[in-house]
FITIFI-32515 format. One line per field, with one value per residue (C-alpha): y, z, x; residue number from 1. Coordinates in pm, whole numbers, plus 50000, padded with zeros to 5 digits. Layout:
<kolmis>
y: Y,...
z: Z,...
x: X,...
n: NUM,...
</kolmis>
This chain:
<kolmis>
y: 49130,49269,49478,49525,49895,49752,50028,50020,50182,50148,49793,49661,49491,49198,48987,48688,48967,49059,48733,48629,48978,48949,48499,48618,48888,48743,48469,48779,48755,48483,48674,49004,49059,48881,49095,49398,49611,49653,49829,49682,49927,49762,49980,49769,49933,49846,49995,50027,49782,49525,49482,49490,49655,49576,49814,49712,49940,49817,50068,49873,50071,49922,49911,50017,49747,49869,49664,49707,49489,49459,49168,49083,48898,49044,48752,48704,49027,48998,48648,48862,49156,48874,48700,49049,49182,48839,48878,49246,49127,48766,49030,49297,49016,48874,49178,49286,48969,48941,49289,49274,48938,49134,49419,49277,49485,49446,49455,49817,49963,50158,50368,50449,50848,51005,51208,51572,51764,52109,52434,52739,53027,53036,53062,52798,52553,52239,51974,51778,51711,51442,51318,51093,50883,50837,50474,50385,50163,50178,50263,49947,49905,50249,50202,49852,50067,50344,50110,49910,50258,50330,50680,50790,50897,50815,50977,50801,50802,50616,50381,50383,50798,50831,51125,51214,51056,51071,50808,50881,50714,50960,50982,50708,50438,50419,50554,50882,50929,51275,51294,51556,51727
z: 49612,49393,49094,48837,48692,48419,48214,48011,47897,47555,47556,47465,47749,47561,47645,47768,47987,48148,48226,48374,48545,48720,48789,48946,49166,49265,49448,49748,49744,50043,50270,50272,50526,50395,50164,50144,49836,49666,49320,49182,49007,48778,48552,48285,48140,47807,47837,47526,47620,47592,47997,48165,48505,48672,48900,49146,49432,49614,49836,50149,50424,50694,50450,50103,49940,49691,49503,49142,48959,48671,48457,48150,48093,48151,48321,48534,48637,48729,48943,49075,49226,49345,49563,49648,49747,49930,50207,50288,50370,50561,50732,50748,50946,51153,51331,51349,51497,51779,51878,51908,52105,52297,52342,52382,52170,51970,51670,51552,51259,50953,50736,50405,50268,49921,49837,49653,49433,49547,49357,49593,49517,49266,49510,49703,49553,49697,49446,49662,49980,50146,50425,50635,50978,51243,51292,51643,51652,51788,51633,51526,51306,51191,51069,50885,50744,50586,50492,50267,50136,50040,50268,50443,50684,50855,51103,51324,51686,51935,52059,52434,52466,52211,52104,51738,51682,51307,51241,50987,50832,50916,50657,50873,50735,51078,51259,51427,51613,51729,51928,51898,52245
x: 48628,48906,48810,49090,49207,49447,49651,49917,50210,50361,50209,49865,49713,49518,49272,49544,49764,49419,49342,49681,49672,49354,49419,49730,49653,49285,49451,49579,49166,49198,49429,49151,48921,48546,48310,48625,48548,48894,48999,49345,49556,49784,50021,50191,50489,50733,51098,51316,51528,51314,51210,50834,50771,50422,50320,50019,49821,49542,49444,49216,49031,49310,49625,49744,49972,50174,50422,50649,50902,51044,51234,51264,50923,50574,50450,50729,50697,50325,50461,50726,50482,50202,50476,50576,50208,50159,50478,50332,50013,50129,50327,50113,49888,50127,50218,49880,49783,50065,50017,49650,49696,49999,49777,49447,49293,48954,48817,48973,48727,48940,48800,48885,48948,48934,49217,49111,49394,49418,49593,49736,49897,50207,50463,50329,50183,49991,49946,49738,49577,49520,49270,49359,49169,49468,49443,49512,49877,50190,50510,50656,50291,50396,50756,50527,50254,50586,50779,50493,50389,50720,50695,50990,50718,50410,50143,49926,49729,49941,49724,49844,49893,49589,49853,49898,50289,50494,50760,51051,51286,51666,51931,52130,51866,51736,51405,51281,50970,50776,50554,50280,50174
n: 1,2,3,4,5,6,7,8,9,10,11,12,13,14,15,16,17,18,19,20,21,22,23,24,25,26,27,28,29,30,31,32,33,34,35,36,37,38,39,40,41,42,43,44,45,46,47,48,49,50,51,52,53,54,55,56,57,58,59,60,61,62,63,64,65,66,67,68,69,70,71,72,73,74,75,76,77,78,79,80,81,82,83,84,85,86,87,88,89,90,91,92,93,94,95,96,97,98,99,100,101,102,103,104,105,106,107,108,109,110,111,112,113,114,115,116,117,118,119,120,121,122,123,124,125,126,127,128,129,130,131,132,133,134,135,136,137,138,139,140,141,142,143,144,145,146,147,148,149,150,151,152,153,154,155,156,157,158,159,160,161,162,163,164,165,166,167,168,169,170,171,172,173,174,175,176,177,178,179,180,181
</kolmis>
């Protein structure tokens, strides 16, 4: 079940955007896993020039989906990032699915982290720290997971070395992977 964080910036969200809002982005509702606690955060923004850019994160314990776009009509724009959110997670699935069936793998449990903002010293200085569980995949469900977070990198366990591995995204526009020992 999806529960909706709607903010907005240099716009009023009324009543009728909250309502299209929440219509719209409950229907990703049927692709979730059953009885998944979600929060929606939806950050509705007014330009100058007259354009709308809907911003949308749903952080899940197995996936974040994070989606923005922008046009020149608030509700196209909510359309726009609902078709948007939808194709990462019929992806998202798809790959999941054939490399589980590839793989033979079972039921794999995920578990969602908070995220704490920490201050160090002047010089230095750490903004924030996350924690993260290293979900057991394979590369290719890597690059998938960085690319929908919009990372140009991502750590996980490798799930046949059980080794710690970090993919990357190189200046060329192509991939990099290390390996921890």
């Amino acid at each position: 079940m999806l529960k909706f964080n709607i903010r907005g910036e240099n716009v009023e969200v009324t009543d009728a955007i909250r309502d299209y809002v929440v219509k719209r982005i409950s229907k990703l509702e049927r692709f979730l896993e059953p009885n998944v606690e979600a929060n929606a955060h939806v950050n509705l923004k007014v330009y100058s020039n007259r354009t709308y850019k809907v911003e949308v994160t749903i952080p899940l314990p197995y996936l974040t989906l994070r989606a923005e776009e922008t046009s020149n009509d608030m509700y196209g724009s909510v359309d726009l990032v609902t078709d948007k959110l939808e194709r990462q997670i019929r992806k998202y699935k798809t790959k999941v699915n054939r490399k589980s069936r590839e793989k033979g793998y079972k039921n794999l449990e995920f578990v969602d982290t908070p995220s704490e903002e920490v201050e160090a010293s002047d010089s230095l200085k750490i903004v924030r720290t996350k924690q993260i569980p290293l979900k057991p995949m394979d590369s290719e469900e890597a690059i998938l997971q960085m690319d929908m977070l919009g990372h140009d990198f991502f750590v996980y366990q490798d799930a046949e070395t059980n080794g710690t591995s970090i993919v990357y995204r190189r200046n060329d526009g192509r991939y990099g992977l290390i390996e921890v020992n």
